[in-house]
N, C-alpha and C positions, 0 to 999 in steps of 0.2 A: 350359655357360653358358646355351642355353636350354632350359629348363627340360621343354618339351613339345614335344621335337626329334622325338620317334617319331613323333608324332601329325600332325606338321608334314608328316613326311617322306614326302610319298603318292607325289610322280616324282623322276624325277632333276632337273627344271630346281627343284623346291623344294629338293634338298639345295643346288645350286649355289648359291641365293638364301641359305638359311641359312650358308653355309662362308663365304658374304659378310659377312653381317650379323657374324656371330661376333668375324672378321679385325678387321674395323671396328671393335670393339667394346676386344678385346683389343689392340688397338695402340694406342688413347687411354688404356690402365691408365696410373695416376698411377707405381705403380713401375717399369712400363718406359718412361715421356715421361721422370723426372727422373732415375732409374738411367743414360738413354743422355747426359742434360745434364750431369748434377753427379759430381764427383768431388773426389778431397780427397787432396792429399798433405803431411803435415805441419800447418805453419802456411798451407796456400793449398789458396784454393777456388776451381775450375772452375766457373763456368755457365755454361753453352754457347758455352765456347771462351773468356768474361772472366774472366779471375784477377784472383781478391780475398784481399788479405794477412790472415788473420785476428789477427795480431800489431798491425797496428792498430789493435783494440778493446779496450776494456776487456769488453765481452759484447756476446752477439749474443741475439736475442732474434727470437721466430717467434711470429708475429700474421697472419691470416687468416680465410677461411670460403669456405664453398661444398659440393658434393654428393660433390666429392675431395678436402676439405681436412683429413679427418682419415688417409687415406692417404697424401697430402703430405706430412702430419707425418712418421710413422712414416719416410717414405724420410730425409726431413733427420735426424732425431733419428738412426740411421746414419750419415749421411752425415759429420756433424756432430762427433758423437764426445762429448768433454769439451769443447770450444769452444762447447758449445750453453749457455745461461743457464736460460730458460726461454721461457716461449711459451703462448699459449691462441689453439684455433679453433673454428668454431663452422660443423656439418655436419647434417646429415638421416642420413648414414649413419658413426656412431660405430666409431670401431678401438681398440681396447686400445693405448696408449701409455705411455711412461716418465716422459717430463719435457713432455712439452706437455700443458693440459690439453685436455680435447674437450668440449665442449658438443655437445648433442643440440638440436636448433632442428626448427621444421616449413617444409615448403615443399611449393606454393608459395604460401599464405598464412602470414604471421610469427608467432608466438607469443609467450608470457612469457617462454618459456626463450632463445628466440634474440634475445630484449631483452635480456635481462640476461647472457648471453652476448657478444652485442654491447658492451655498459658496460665487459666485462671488457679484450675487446679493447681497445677507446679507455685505460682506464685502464693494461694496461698499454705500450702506444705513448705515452701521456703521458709514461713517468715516461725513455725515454731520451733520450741526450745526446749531444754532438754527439760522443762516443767510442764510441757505440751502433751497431752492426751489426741492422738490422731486416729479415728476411728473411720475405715477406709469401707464402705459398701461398694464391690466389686461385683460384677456379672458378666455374662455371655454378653459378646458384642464390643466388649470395651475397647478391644483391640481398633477397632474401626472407629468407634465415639470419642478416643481419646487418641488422635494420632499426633500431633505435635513433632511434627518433621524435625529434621537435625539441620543446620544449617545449612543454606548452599543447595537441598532439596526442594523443591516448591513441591507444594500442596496437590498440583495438577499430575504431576510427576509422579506424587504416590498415589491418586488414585487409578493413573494408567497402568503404576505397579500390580493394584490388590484387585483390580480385572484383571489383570493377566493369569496371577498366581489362581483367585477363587474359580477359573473357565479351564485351569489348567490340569485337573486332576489330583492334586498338590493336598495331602494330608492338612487339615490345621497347623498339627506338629510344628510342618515345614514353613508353613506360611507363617507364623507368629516368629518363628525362627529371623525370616528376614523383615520383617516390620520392626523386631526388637533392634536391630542394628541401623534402621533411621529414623530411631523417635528418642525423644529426649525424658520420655517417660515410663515408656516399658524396660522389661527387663530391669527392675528392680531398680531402676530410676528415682523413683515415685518415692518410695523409700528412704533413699540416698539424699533426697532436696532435704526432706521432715527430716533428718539425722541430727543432735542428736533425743528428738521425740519419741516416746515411746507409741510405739504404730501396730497395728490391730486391726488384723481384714477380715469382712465379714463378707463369705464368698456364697454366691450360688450357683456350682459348677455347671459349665457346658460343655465338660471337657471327658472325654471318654480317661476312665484310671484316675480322675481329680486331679491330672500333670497340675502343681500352684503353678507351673512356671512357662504354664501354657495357656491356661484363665484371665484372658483379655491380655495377654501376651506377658503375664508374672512383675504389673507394675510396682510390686511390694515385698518381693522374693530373690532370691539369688538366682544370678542367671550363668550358666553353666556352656552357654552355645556362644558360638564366636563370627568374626566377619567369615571367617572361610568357610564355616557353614551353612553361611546366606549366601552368599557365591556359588557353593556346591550345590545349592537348591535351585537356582536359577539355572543355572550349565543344566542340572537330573530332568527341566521341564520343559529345557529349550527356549529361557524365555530370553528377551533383550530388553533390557532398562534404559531407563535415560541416561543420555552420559554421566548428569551430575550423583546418578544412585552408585552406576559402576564405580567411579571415582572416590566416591566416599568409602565403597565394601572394599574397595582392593586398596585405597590408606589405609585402612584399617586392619584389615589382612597383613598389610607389610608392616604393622606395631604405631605407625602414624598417629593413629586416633587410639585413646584409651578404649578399651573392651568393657562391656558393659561388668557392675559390682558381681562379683563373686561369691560363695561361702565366707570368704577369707576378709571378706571387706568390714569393718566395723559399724555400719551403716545397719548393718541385718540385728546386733548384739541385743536391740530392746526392740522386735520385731515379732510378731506372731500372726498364724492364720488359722479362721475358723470356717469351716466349709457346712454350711445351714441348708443347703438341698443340694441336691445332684442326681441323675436323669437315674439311680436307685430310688430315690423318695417315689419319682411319679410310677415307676414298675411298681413298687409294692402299694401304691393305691389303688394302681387299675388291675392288679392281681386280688385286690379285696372287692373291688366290684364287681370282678366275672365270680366271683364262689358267692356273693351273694343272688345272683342268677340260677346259682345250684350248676355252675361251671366247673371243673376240673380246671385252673390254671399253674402256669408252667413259665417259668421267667428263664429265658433262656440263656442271656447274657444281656448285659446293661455294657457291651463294649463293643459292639458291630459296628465296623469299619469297613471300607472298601469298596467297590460299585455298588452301587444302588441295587442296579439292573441284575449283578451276581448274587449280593448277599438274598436278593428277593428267589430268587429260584430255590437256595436251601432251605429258605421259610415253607414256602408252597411245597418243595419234596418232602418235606415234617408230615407235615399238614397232610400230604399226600400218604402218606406210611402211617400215620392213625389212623387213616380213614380203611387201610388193606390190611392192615394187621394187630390194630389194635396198641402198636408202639409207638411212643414209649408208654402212652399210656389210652384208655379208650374213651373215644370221644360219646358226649361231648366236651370240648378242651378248648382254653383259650388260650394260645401261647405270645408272652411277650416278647418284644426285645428293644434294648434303646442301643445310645451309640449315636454316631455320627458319618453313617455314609459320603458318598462325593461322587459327583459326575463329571467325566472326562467329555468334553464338550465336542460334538462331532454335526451337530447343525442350528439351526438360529431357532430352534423353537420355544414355547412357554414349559415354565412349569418349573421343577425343582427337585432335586434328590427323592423326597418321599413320595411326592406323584410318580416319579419314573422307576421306584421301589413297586407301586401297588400296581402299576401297569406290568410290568414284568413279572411280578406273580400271579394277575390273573389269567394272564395266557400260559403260564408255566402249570398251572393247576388243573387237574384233569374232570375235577368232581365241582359244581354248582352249589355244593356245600360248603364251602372254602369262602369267607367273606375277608380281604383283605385289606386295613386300615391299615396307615401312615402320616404321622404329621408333625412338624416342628413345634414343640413346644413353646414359641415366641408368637406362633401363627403367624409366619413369614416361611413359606417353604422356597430354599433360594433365594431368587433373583423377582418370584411369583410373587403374589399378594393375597393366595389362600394359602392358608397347612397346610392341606397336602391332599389325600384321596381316600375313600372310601366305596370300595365296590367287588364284586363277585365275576365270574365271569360271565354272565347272563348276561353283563352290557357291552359282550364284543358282539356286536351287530353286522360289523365291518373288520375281520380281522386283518385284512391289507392297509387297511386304515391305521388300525393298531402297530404294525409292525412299521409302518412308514413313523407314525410317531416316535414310536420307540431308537428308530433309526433316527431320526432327526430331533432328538429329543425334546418333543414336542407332548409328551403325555398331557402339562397341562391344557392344550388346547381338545384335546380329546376326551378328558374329563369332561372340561366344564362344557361341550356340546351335550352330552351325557348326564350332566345333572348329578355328576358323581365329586366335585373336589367337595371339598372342607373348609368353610367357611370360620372364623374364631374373631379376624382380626384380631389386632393389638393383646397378645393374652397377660404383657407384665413382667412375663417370666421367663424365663431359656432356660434350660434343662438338658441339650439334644432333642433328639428326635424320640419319639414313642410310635411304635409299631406294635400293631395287633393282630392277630391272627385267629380267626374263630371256623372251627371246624365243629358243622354239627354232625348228628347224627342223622339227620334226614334230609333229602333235598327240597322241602320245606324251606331250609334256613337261605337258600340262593337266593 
């Protein structure tokens, strides 16, 4: 899986960190989350543990997107059998399939294909009925694979948007906030066309807490956020839109435009969600492969948010206080965490939330004992084309070097001089982020 494991592999506490990351990685796979949920005997279909008569339909029909949505397919189209009708979804990372089609989209800015991609979706959830089974594989990324602008918006316009928002600091939260208010498909959109279908998401979160109404921005869920708080998000980051976005959030804002479906909306009434991984599955597999190293591990929170560059210092002072005192507990110790950090963009350089996490904690760390691993579990870290990072502080050779990186966020340039990112490409999957933290007991493990 990754790619440049030799190269990675210079002590034992870096195999441990990698045999983590891996674990992590391969337990979010789309066909072993929906293989271990979905089963089929007959005319009845299992998701995770709810039986659906499939003799109730006249077809069933699979509509989705995201960075695992064309591996989703592929399990259902199995799963499924001849009970399947047809289906389109619309991914970054393309699988040979039978009967669902697959759009190829870009992320994480949207392109023409994953517009018209997107159209396809909508068009075909419009066309079922209330004898329609609609079985939705959603993932990490969808928000971006499925943007289908609202009218009056052009395509170019929102992708100057979702650079501005993802360089701006701007939680997911906030950003899916205002994407839901010029797409015709988020927020509970998606939904609303297949109404009145009975509709059934099959999710694999990358969303810190499972928010459904934030996982690819809640195309199948009720949406609770409004223009004025895509407005409020744009004013909180300082950004400027195109005239035709202001104009559509501030109609909207003043009741002009309906507000996306609600609780309240009948649309949601034969609607459910099942969430088959999320960035807990990949913590508790790479919590099972550091204790099969004869590791102590510790999963510290599957919800870290917030600078990269900050949340990495409290890692490294953990890390630092097991190694002085033995707490919280005595190493050797692997401590996890997932989540979904962000970088507030302060100069033009390479790299990505998890490199600029493992940089910041290897200069924060006082001991050569401390190996610190981070990586996207889509193996796209940012804006980058590795994960992320793996390294100790042994390879600040150049600490003015490092600190210029760091200032100009620039880690991944610094790594890969280094021979330190993370190689995975294409993993399948989105999960967040998985961070690792191996504190040995001897300076050996540096």
């Amino acid at each position: 899986m990754i790619q440049n494991r030799t190269q990675l592999s210079t002590t034992a506490a870096h195999d441990v960190a990698l045999d983590c990351i891996e674990a992590g990685i391969a337990a979010a796979q789309p066909d072993r989350a929906l293989g271990a949920a979905l089963d089929r005997s007959g005319d009845e279909l299992t998701i995770d543990g709810s039986v659906v008569n499939l003799d109730e339909y006249t077809e069933v029909l699979v509509v989705g997107g995201g960075k695992a949505a064309a591996q989703m397919a592929r399990v259902l189209e199995t799963v499924l059998g001849e009970h399947l009708t047809e289906g389109v979804v619309v991914t970054n990372d393309p699988r040979e399939t039978e009967r669902i089609t697959v759009v190829e989209g870009a992320h994480p800015s949207p392109d023409e294909a994953g517009q018209d991609g997107a159209q396809r979706v909508l068009s075909c959830a419009e066309r079922a009925t209330e004898d329609t089974l609609v079985l939705c594989p959603i993932s990490g990324g969808g928000s971006a694979l499925l943007p289908a602008p609202v009218d009056g918006v052009s395509l170019a316009e929102l992708q100057s948007l979702t650079e501005a928002l993802l360089s701006s600091g701007a939680t997911i939260h906030e950003i899916n906030t205002v994407r839901k208010h010029l797409s015709a498909i988020k927020g509970g959109q998606l939904a609303k066309a297949a109404s009145p279908a009975t509709v059934i998401s099959l999710v694999l979160s990358d969303v810190v807490g499972n928010d459904y109404g934030v996982i690819a921005s809640g195309p199948t869920v009720p949406d609770e956020s409004t223009y004025a708080d895509a407005l409020a998000v744009l004013e909180r980051y300082d950004i400027t839109p195109a005239a035709a976005i202001r104009t559509h959030l501030e109609r909207g804002a003043a009741g002009d435009r309906p507000e996306t479906p609600d609780t309240a909306d009948p649309a949601f009434e034969r609607t459910s969600i099942h969430v088959l991984a999320d960035g807990f599955t990949a913590l508790a597999a790479a919590r099972s492969a550091a204790e099969e190293h004869g590791y102590t591990s510790v999963i510290l929170s599957s919800r870290v948010e917030g600078e990269a560059r900050e949340a990495a210092k409290t890692h490294a002072a953990i890390g630092e206080e097991t190694l002085t005192t033995g707490n919280p507990v005595e190493p050797p110790v692997v401590y996890l965490s997932g989540g979904e950090t962000t970088v507030t963009m302060h100069g033009d350089g390479v790299g990505g939330p998890n490199q600029e996490f493992v940089l910041s904690g290897i200069m924060t760390a006082d001991s050569d004992s401390i190996v610190v691993g981070s990586v996207d579990t889509d193996g796209k870290d940012g804006a980058s084309t590795v994960a992320g990072a793996l390294a100790s502080r042994v390879i600040l050779d150049d600490r003015e070097r490092a600190r210029t990186a760091l200032a100009e966020n620039d880690a991944g340039s610094y790594f890969m001089e280094r021979g330190a990112v993370v190689e995975t490409g294409p993993t399948g999957t989105n999960v967040n982020d998985l961070r690792v933290v191996v504190v040995d007991d001897d300076s050996d493990a540096s």
